[in-house]
C-alpha positions in Angstrom: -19.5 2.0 -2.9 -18.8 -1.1 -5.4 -15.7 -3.0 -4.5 -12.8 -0.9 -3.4 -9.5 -0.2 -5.5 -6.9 -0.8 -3.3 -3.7 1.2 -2.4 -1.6 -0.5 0.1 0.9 2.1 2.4 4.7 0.6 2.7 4.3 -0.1 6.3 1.2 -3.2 5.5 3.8 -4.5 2.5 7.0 -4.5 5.1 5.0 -5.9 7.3 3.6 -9.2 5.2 6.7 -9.7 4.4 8.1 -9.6 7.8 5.7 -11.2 9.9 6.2 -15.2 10.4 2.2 -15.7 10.7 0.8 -16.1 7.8 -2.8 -15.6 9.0 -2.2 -12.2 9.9 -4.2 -9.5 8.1 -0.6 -7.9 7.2 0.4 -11.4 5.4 -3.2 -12.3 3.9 -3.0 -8.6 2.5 0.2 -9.0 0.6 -0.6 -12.5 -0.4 -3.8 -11.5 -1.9 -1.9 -8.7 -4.0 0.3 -11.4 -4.9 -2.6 -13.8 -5.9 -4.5 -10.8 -7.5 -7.6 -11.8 -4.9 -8.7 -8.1 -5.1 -8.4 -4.8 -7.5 -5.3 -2.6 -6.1 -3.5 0.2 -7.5 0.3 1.5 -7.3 2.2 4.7 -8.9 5.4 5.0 -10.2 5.9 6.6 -6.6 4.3 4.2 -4.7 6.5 1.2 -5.8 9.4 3.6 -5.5 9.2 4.0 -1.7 8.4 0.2 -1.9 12.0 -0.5 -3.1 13.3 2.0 -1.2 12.5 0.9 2.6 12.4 -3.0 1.4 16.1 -2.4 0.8 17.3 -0.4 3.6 20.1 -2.6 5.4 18.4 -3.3 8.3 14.9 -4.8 6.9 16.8 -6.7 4.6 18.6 -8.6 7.6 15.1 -9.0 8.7 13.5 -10.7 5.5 16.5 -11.8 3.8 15.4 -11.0 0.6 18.5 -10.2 -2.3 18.0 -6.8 -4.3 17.1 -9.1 -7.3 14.3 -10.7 -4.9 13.2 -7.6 -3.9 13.0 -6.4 -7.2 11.1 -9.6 -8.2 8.6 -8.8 -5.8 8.0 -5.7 -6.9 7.6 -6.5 -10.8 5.2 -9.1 -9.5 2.9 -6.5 -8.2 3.2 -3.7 -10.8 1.8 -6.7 -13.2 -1.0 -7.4 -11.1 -1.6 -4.3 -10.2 -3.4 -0.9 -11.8 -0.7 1.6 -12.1 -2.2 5.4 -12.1 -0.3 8.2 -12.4 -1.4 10.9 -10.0 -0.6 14.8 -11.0 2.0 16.1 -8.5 0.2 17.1 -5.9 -3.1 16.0 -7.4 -5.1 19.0 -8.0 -7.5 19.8 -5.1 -6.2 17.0 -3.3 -6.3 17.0 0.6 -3.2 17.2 2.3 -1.9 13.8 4.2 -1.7 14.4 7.9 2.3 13.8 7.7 3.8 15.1 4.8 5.9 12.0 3.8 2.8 10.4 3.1 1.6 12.9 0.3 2.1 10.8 -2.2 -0.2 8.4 -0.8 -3.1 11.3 -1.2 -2.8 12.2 -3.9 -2.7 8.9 -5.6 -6.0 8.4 -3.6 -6.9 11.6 -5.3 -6.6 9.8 -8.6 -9.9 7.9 -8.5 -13.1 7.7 -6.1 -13.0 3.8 -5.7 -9.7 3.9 -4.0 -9.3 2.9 -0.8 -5.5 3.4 1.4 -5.0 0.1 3.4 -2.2 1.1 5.7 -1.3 0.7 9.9 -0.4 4.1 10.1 -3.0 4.8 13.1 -2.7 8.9 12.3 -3.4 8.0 8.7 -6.7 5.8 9.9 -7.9 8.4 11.8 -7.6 11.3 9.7 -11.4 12.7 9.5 -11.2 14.1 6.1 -10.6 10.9 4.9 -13.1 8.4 6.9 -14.3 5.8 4.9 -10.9 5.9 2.2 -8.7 4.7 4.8 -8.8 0.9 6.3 -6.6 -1.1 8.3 -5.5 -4.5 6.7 -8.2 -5.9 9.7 -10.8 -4.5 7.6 -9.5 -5.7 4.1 -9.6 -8.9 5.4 -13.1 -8.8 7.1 -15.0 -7.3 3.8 -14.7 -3.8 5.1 
C-alpha cells in the first residue's frame, strides 16, 4: 500500500487533547493532524461526533477548552484535512463491530488508501478489517 489516508476515531482526538505528555502516540497523532505531517480524512459525520463528545460537560472540565475553542479546533482540521462524503451506509460496506461506530466504516468504505487510527481494542481487532485499522502506536512507528 502507498502511504495511508488517515481517519482518526474520537477516542485518539479526546485523547491528544487530554493527555499532559506530549510524546504520547495519542498527542503526536493530533499534533501531526494539526501540522498536516500526514494525509487524513474526515466526514461531515466524523467531525460531528468530534464536536459532540469534545463538548460534553465533563471532558470539557477536563481540557478546558470554550465551545468557540473547540470549534476552532475543529475548523483547523476540516482545512487540513480531506473531507469525503461516504453514502449512508456505504454500499457493500462491512458492518463495524459496535454499531455506534458505523459511521467510521463506512467512511473507510469510501476509499482503499484509508486507514482508521483509533484505541478502540474491539475495533483493532476486528478480522475483516486487519491491515485498515492501527493504533496511534503504529501511526507513529511507520505502521
Amino acid at each position: 500500500m502507498s502511504r495511508p489516508v488517515f481517519v482518526v476515531d474520537t477516542n485518539v482526538v479526546v485523547a491528544g487533547l487530554l493527555t499532559a505528555d506530549s510524546a504520547s502516540p495519542v498527542a503526536r497523532v493530533l499534533d501531526g493532524m494539526l501540522a498536516a505531517a500526514f494525509p487524513f480524512a474526515v466526514s461531515e459525520a466524523l467531525v460531528g461526533e468530534y464536536r459532540t463528545v469534545l463538548l460534553r460537560p465533563a471532558l470539557r472540565t477536563l481540557h478546558g477548552l470554550t465551545v468557540s475553542e473547540v470549534d476552532t479546533v475543529l475548523t483547523d482540521l476540516v482545512q487540513l484535512a480531506i473531507v469525503l462524503t461516504p453514502s449512508s451506509p456505504a454500499a457493500g460496506a462491512p458492518r463495524a463491530p459496535d454499531p455506534g461506530d458505523q459511521l467510521l466504516w463506512d467512511l473507510l468504505a469510501t476509499r482503499a488508501d484509508l486507514v482508521l487510527v483509533t484505541g478502540d481494542k474491539r475495533l483493532l481487532g476486528d478480522p475483516g478489517m486487519r491491515g485498515r485499522v492501527w493504533s496511534a502506536r503504529q501511526v507513529v512507528d511507520g505502521g
